[in-house]
HTML snippet that shows the backbone in 3Dmol.js (N, CA, C, O; Angstrom):
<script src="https://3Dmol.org/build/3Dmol-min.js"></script>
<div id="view" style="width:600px;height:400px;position:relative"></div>
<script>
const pdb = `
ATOM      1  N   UNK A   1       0.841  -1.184   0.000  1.00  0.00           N
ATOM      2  CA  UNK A   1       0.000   0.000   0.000  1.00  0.00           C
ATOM      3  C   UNK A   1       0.880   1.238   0.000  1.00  0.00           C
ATOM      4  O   UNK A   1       1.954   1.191   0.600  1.00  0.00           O
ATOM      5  N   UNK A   2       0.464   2.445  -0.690  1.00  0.00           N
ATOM      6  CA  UNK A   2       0.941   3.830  -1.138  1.00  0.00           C
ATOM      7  C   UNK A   2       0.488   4.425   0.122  1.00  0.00           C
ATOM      8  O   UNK A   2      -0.386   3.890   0.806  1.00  0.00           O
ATOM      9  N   UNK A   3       1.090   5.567   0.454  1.00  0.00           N
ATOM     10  CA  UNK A   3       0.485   6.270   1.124  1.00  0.00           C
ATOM     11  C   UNK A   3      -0.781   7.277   1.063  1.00  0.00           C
ATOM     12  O   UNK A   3      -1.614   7.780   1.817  1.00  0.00           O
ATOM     13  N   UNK A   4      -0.395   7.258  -0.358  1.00  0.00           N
ATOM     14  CA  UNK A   4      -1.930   7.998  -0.963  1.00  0.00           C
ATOM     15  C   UNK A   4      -3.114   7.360  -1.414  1.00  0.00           C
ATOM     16  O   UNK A   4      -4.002   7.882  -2.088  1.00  0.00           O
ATOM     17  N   UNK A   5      -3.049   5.821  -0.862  1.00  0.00           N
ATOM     18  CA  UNK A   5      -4.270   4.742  -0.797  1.00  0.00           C
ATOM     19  C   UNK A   5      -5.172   5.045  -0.001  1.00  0.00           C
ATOM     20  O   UNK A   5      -5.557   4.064   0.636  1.00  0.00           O
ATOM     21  N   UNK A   6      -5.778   6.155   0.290  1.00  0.00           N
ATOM     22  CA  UNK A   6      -6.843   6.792   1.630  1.00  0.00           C
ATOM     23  C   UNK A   6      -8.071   6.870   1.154  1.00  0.00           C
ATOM     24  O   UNK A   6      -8.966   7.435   1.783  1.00  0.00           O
ATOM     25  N   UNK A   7      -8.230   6.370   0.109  1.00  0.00           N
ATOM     26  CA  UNK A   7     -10.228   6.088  -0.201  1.00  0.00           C
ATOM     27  C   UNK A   7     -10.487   4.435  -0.312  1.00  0.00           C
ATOM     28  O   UNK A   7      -9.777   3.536  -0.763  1.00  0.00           O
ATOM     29  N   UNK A   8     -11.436   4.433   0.124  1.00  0.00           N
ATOM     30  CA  UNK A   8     -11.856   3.287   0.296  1.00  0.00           C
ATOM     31  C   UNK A   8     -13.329   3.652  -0.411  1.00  0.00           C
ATOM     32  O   UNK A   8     -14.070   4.612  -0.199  1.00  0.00           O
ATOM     33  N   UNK A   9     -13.479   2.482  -1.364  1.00  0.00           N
ATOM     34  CA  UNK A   9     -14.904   2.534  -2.849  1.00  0.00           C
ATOM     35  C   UNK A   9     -15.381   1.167  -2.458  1.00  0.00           C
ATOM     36  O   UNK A   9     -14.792   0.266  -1.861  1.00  0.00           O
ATOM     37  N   UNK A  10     -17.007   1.262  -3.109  1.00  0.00           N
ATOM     38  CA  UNK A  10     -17.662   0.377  -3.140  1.00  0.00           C
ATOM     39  C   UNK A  10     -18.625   0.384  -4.508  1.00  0.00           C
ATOM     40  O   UNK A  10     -19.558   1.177  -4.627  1.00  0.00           O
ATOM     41  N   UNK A  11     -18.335  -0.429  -5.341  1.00  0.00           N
ATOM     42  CA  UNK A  11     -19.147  -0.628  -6.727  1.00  0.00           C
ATOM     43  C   UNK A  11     -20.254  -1.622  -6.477  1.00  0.00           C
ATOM     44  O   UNK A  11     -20.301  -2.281  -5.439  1.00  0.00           O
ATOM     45  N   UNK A  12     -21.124  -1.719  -7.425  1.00  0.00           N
ATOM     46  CA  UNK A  12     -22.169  -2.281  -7.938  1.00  0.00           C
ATOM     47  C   UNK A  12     -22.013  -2.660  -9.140  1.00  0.00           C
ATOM     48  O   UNK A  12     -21.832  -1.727  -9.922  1.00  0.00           O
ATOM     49  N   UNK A  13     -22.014  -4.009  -9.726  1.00  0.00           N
ATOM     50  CA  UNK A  13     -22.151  -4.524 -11.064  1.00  0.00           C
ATOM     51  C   UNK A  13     -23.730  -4.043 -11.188  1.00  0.00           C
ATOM     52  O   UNK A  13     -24.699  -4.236 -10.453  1.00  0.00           O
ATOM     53  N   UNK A  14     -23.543  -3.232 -12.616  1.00  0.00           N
ATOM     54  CA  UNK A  14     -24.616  -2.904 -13.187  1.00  0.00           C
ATOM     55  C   UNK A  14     -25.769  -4.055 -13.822  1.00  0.00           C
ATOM     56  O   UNK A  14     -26.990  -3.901 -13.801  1.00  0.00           O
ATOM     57  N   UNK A  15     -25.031  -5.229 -14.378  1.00  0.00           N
ATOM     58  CA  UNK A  15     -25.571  -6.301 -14.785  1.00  0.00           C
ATOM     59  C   UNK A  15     -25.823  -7.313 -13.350  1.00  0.00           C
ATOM     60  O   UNK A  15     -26.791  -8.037 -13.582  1.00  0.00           O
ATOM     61  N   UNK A  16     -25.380  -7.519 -12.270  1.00  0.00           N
ATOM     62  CA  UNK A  16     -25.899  -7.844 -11.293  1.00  0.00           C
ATOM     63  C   UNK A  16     -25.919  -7.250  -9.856  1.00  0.00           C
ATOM     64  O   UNK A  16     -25.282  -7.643  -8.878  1.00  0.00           O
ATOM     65  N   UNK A  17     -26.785  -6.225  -9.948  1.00  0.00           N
ATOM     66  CA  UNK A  17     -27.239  -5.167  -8.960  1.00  0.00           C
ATOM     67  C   UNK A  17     -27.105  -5.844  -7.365  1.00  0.00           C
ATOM     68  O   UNK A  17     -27.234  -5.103  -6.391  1.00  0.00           O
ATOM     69  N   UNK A  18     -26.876  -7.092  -7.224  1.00  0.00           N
ATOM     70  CA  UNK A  18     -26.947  -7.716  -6.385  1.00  0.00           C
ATOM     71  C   UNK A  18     -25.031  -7.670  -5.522  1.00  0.00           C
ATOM     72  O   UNK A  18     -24.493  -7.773  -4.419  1.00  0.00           O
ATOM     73  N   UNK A  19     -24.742  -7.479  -6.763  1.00  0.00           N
ATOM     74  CA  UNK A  19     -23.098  -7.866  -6.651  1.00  0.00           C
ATOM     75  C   UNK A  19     -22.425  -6.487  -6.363  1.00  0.00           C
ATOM     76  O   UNK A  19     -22.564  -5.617  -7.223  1.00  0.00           O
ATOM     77  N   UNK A  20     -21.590  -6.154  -5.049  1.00  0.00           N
ATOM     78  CA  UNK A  20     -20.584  -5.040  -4.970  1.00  0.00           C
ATOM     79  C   UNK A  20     -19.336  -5.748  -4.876  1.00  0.00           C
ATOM     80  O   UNK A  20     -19.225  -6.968  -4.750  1.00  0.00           O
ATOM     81  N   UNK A  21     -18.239  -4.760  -4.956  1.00  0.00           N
ATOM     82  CA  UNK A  21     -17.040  -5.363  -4.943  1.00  0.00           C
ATOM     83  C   UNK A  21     -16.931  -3.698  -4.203  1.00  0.00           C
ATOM     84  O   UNK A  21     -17.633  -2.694  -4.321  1.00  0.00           O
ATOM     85  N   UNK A  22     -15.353  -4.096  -3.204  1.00  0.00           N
ATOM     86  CA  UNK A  22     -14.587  -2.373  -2.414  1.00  0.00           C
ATOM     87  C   UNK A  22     -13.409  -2.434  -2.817  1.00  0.00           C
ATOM     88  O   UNK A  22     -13.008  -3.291  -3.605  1.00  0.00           O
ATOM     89  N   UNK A  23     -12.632  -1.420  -2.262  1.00  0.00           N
ATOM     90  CA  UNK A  23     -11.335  -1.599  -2.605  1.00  0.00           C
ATOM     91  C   UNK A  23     -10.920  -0.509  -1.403  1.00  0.00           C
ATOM     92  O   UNK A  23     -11.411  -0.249  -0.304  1.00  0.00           O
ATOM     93  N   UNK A  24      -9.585   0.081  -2.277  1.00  0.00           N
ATOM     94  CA  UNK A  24      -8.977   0.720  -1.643  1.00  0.00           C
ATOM     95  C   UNK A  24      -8.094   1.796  -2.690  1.00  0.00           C
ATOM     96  O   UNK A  24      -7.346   1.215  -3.477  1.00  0.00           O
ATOM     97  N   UNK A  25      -8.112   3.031  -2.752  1.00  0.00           N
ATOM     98  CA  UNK A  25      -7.430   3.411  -4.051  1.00  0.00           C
ATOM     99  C   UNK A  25      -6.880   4.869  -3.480  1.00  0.00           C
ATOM    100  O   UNK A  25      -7.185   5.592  -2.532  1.00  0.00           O
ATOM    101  N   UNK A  26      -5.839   4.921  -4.635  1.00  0.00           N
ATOM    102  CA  UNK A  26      -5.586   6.853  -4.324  1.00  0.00           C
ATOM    103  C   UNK A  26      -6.025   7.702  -5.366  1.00  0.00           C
ATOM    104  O   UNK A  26      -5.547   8.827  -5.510  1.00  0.00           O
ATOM    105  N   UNK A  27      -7.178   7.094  -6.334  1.00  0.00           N
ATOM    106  CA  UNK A  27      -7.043   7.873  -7.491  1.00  0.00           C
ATOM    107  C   UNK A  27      -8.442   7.285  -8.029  1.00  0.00           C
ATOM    108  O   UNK A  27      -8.363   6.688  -9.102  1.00  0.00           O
ATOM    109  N   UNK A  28      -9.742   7.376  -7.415  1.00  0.00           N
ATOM    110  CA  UNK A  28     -11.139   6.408  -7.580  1.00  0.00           C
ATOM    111  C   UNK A  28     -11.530   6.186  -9.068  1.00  0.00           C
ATOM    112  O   UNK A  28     -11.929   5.190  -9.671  1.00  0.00           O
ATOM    113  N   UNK A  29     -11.222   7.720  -9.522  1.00  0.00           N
ATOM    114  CA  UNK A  29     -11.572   7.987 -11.444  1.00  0.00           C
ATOM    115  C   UNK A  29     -10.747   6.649 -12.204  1.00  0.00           C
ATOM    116  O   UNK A  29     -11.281   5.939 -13.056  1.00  0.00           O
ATOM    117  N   UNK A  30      -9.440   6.486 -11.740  1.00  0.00           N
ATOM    118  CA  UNK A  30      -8.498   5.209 -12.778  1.00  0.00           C
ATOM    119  C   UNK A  30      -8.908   4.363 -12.200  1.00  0.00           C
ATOM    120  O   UNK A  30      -9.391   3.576 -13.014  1.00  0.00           O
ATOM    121  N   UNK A  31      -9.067   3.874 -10.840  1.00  0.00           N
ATOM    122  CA  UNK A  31      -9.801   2.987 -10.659  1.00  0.00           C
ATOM    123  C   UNK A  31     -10.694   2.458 -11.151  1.00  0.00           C
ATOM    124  O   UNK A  31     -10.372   1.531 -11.895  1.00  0.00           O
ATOM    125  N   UNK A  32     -11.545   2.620 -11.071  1.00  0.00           N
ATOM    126  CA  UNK A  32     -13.115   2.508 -11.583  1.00  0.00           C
ATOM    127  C   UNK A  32     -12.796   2.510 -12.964  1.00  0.00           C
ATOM    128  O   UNK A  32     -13.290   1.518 -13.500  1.00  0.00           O
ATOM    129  N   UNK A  33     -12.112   3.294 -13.826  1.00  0.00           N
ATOM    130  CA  UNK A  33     -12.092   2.681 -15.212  1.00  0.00           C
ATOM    131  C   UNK A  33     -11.189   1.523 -15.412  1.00  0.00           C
ATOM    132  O   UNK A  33     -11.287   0.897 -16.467  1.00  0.00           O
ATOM    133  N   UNK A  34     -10.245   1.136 -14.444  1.00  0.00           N
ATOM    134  CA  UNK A  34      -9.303   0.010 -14.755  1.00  0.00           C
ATOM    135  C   UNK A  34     -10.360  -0.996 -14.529  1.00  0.00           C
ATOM    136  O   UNK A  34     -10.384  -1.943 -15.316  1.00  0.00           O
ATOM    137  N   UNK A  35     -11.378  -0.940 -13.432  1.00  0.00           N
ATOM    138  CA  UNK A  35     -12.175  -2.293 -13.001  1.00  0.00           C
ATOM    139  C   UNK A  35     -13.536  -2.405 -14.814  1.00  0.00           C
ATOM    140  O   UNK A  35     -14.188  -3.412 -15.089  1.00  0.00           O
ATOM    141  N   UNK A  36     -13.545  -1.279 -15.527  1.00  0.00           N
ATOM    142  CA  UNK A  36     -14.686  -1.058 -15.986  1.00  0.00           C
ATOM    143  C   UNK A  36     -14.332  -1.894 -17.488  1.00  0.00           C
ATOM    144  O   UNK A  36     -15.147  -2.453 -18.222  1.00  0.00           O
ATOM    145  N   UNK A  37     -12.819  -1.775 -17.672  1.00  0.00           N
ATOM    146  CA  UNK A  37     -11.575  -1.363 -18.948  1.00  0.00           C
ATOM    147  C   UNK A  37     -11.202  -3.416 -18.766  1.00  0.00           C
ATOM    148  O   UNK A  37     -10.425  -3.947 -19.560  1.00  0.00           O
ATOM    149  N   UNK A  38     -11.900  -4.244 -17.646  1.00  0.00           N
ATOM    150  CA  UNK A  38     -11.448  -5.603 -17.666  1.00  0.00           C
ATOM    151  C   UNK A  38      -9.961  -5.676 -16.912  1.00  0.00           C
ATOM    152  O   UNK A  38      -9.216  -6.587 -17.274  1.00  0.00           O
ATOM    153  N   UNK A  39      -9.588  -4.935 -16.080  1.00  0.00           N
ATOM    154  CA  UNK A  39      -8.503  -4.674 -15.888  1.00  0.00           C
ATOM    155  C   UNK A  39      -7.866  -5.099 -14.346  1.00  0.00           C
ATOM    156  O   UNK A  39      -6.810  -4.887 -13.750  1.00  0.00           O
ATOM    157  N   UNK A  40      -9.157  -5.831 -14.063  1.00  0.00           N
ATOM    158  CA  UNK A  40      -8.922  -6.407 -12.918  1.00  0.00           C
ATOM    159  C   UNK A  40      -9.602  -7.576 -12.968  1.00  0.00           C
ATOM    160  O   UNK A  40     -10.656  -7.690 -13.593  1.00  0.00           O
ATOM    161  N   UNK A  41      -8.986  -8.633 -12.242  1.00  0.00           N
ATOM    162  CA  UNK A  41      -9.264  -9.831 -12.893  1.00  0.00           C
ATOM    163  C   UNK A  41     -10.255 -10.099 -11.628  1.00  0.00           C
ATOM    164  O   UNK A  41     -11.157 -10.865 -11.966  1.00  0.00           O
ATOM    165  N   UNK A  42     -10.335  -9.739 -10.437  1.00  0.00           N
ATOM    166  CA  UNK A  42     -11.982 -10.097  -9.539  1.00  0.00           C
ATOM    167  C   UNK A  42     -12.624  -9.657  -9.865  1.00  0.00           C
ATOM    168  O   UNK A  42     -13.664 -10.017  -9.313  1.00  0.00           O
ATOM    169  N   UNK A  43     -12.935  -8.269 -11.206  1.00  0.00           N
ATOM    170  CA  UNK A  43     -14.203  -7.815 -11.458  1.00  0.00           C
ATOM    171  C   UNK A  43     -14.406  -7.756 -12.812  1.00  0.00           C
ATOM    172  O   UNK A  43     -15.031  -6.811 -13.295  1.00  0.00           O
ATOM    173  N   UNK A  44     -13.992  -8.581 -13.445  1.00  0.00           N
ATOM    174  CA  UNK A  44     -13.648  -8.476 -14.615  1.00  0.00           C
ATOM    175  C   UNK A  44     -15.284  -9.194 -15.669  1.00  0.00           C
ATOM    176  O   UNK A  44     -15.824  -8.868 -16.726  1.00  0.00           O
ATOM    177  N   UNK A  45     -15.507 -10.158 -14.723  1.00  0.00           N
ATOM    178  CA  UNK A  45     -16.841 -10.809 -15.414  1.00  0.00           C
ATOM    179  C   UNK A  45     -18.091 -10.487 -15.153  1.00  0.00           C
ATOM    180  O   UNK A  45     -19.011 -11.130 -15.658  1.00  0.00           O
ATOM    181  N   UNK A  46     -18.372  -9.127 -14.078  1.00  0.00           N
ATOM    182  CA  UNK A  46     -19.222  -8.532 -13.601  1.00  0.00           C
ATOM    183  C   UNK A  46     -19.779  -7.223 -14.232  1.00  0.00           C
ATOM    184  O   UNK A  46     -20.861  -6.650 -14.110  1.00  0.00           O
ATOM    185  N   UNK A  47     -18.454  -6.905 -15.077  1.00  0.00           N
ATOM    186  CA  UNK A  47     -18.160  -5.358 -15.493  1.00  0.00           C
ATOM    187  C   UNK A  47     -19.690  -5.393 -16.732  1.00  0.00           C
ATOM    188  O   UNK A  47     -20.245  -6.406 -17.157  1.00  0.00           O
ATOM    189  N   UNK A  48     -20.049  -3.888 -17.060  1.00  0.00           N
ATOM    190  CA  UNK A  48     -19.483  -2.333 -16.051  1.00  0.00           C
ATOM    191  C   UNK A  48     -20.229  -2.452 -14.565  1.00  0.00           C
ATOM    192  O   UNK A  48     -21.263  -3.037 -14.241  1.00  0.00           O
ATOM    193  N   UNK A  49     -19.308  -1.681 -13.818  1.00  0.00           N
ATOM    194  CA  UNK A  49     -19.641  -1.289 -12.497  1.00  0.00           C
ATOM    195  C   UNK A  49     -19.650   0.413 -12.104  1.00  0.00           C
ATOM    196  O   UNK A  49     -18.882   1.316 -12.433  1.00  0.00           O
ATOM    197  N   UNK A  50     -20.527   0.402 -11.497  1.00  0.00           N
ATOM    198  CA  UNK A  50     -20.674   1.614 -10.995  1.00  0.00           C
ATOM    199  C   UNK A  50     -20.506   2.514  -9.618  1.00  0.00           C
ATOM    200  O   UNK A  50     -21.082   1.996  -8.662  1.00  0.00           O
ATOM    201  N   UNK A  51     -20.000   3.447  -9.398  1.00  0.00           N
ATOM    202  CA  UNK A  51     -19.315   3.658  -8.071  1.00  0.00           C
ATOM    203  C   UNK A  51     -20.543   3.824  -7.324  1.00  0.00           C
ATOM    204  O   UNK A  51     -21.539   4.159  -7.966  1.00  0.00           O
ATOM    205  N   UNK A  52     -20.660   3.611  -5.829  1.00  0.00           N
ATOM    206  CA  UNK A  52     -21.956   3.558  -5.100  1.00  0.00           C
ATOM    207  C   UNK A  52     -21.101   4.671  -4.234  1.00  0.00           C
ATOM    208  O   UNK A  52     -21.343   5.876  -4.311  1.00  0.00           O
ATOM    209  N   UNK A  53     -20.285   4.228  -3.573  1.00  0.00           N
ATOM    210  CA  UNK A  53     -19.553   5.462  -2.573  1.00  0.00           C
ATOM    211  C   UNK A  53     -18.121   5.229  -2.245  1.00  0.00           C
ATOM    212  O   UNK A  53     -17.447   4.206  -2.132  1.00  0.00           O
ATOM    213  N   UNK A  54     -17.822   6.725  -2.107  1.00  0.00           N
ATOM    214  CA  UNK A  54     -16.150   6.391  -2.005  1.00  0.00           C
ATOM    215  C   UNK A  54     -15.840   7.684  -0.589  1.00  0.00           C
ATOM    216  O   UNK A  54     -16.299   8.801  -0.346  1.00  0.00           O
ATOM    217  N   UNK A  55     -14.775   6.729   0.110  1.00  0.00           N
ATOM    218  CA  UNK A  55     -14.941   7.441   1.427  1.00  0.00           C
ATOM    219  C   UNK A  55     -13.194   7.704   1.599  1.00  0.00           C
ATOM    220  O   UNK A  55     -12.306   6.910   1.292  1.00  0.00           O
ATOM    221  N   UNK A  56     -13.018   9.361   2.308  1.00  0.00           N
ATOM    222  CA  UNK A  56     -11.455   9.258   1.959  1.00  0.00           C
ATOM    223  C   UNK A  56     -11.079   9.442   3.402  1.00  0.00           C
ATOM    224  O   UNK A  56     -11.737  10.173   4.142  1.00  0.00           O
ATOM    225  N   UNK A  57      -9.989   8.759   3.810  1.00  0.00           N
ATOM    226  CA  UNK A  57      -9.951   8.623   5.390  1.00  0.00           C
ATOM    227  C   UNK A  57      -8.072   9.676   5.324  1.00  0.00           C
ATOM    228  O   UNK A  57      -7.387   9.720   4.303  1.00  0.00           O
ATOM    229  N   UNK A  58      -7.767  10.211   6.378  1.00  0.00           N
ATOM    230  CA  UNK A  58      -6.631  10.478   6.329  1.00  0.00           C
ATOM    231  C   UNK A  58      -5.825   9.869   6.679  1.00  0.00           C
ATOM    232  O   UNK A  58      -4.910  10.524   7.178  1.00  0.00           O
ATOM    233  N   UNK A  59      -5.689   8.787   6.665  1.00  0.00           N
ATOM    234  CA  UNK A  59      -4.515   7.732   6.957  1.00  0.00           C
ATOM    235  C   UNK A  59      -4.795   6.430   6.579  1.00  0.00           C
ATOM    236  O   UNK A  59      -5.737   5.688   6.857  1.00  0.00           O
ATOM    237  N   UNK A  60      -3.763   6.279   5.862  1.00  0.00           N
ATOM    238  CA  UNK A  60      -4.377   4.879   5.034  1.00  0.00           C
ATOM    239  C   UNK A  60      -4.567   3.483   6.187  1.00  0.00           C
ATOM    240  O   UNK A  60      -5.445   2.631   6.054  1.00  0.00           O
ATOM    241  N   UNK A  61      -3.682   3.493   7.149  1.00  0.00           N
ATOM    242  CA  UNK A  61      -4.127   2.329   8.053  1.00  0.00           C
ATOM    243  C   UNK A  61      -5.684   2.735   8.114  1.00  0.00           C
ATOM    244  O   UNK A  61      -6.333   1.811   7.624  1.00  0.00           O
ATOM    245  N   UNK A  62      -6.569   3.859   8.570  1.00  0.00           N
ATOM    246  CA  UNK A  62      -8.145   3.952   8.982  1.00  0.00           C
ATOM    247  C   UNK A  62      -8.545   3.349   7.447  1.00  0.00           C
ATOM    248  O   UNK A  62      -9.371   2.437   7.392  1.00  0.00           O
ATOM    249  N   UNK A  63      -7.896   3.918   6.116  1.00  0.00           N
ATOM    250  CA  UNK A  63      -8.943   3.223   5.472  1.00  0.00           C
ATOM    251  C   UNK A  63      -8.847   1.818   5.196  1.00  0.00           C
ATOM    252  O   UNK A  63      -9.820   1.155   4.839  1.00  0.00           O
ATOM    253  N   UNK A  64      -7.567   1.299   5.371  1.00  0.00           N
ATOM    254  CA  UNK A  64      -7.236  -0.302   5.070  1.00  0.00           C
ATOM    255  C   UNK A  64      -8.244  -0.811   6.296  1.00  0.00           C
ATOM    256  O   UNK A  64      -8.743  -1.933   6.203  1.00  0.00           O
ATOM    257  N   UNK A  65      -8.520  -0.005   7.395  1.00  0.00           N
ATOM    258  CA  UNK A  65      -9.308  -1.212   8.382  1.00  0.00           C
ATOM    259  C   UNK A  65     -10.685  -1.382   7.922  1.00  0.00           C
ATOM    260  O   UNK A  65     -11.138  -2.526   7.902  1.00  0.00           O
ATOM    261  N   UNK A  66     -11.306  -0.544   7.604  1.00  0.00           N
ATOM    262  CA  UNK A  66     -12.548  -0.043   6.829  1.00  0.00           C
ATOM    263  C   UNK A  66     -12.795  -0.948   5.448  1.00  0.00           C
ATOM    264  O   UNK A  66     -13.887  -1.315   5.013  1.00  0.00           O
ATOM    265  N   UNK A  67     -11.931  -1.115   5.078  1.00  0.00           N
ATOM    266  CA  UNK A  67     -11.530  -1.614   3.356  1.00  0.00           C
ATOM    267  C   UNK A  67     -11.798  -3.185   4.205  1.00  0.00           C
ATOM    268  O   UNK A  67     -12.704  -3.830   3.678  1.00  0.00           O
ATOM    269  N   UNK A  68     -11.288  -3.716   5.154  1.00  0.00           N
ATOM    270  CA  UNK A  68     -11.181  -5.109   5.460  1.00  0.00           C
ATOM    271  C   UNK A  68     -12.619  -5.160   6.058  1.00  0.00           C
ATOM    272  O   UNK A  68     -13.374  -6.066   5.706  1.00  0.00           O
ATOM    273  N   UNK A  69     -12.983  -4.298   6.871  1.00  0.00           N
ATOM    274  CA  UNK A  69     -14.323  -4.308   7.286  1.00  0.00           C
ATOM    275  C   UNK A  69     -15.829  -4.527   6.044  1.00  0.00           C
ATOM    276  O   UNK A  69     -16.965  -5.000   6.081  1.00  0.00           O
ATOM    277  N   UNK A  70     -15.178  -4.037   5.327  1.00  0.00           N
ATOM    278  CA  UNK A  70     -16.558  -4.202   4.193  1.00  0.00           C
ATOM    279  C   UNK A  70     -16.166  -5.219   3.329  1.00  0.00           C
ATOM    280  O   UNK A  70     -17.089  -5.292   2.518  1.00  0.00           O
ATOM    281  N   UNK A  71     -15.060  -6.302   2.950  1.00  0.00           N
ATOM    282  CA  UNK A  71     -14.803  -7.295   2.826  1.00  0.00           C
ATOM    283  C   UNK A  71     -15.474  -8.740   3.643  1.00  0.00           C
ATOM    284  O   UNK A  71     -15.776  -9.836   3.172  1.00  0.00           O
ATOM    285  N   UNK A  72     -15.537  -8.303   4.799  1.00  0.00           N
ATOM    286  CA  UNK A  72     -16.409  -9.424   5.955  1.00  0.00           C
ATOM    287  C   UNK A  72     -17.633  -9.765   5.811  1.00  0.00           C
ATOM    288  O   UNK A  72     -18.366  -8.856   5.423  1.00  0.00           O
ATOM    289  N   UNK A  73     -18.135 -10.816   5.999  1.00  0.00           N
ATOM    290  CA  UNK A  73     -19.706 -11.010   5.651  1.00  0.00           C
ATOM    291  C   UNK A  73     -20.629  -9.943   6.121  1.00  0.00           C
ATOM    292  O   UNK A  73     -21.553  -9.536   5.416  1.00  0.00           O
ATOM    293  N   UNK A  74     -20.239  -9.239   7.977  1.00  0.00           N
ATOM    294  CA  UNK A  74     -20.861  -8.567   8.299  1.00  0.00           C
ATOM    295  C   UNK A  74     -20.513  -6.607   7.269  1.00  0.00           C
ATOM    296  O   UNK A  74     -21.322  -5.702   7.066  1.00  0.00           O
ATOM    297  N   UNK A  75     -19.700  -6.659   7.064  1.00  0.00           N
ATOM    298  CA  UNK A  75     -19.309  -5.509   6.099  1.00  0.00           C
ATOM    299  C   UNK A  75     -20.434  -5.581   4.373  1.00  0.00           C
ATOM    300  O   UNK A  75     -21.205  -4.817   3.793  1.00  0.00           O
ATOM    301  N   UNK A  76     -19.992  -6.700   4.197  1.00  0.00           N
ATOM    302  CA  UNK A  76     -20.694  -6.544   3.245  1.00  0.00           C
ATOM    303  C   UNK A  76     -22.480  -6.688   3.090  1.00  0.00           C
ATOM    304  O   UNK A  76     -23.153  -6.762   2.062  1.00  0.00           O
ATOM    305  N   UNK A  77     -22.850  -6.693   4.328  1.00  0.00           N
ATOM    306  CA  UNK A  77     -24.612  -6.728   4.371  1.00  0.00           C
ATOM    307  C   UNK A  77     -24.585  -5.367   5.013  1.00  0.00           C
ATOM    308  O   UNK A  77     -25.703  -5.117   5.462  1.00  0.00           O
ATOM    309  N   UNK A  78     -23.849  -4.534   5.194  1.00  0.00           N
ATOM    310  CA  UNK A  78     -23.738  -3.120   5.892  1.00  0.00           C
ATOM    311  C   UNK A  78     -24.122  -2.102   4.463  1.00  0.00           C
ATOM    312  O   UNK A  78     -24.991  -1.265   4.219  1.00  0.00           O
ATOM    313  N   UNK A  79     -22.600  -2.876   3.475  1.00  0.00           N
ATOM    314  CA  UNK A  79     -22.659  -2.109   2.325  1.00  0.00           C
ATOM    315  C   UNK A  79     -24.071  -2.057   1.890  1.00  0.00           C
ATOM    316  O   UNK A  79     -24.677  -1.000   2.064  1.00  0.00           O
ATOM    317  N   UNK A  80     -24.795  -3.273   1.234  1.00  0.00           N
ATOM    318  CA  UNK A  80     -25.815  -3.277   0.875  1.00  0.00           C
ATOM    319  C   UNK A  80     -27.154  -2.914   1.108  1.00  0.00           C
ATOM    320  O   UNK A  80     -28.070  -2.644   0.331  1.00  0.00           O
ATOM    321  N   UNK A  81     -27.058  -2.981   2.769  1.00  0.00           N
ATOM    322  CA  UNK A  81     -28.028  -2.295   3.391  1.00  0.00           C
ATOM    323  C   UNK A  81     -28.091  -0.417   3.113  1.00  0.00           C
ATOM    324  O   UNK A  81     -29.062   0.319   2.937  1.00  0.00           O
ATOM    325  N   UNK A  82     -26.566  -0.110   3.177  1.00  0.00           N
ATOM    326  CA  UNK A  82     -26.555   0.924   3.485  1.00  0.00           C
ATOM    327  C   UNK A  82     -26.621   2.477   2.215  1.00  0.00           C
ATOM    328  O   UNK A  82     -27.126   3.600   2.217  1.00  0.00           O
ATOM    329  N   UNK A  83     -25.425   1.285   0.881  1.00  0.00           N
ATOM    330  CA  UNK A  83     -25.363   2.137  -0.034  1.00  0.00           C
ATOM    331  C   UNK A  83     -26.042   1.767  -1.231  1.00  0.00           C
ATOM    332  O   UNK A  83     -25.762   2.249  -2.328  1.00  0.00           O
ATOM    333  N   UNK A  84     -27.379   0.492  -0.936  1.00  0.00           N
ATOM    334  CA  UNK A  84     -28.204   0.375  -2.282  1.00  0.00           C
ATOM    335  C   UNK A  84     -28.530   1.407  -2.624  1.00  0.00           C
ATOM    336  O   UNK A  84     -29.187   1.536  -3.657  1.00  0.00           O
TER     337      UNK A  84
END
`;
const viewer = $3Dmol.createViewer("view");
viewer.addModel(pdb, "pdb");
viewer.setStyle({}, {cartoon: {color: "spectrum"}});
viewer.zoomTo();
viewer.render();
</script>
């Protein structure tokens, strides 16, 4: 991790509205087109995706814990609950 990794995103596959994927990025715009562009191989068969929310923490440890938190089963029924 960069030090300028301090947002933490959460997409929605447009073709399965059901499906988010998060991350962690310093730059959400290349992001989101690298995931959109096939350019990542966990979101690659889901694509296009669309950004739901992107949260920028000032220190990348707060957003890496956050980033692992919405990875967890309980994280990810938070996401869905929270940023359908």
């Amino acid at each position: 991790m960069t030090e300028d990794q301090n947002c933490v995103y959460v997409l929605r596959s447009t073709i399965d509205p059901n499906r988010y994927y998060s991350g962690l990025t310093g730059d959400i715009e290349k992001r989101l087109a690298t995931h959109n562009s096939g350019g990542s191989q966990h979101t690659r068969m889901l694509r296009p995706w669309q950004l739901v929310v992107s949260m920028q923490f000032s220190t990348g440890a707060s957003a890496v814990a956050v980033e692992k938190y919405l990875k967890s089963g309980s994280g990810r029924a938070f996401a869905k609950k929270h940023f359908a």
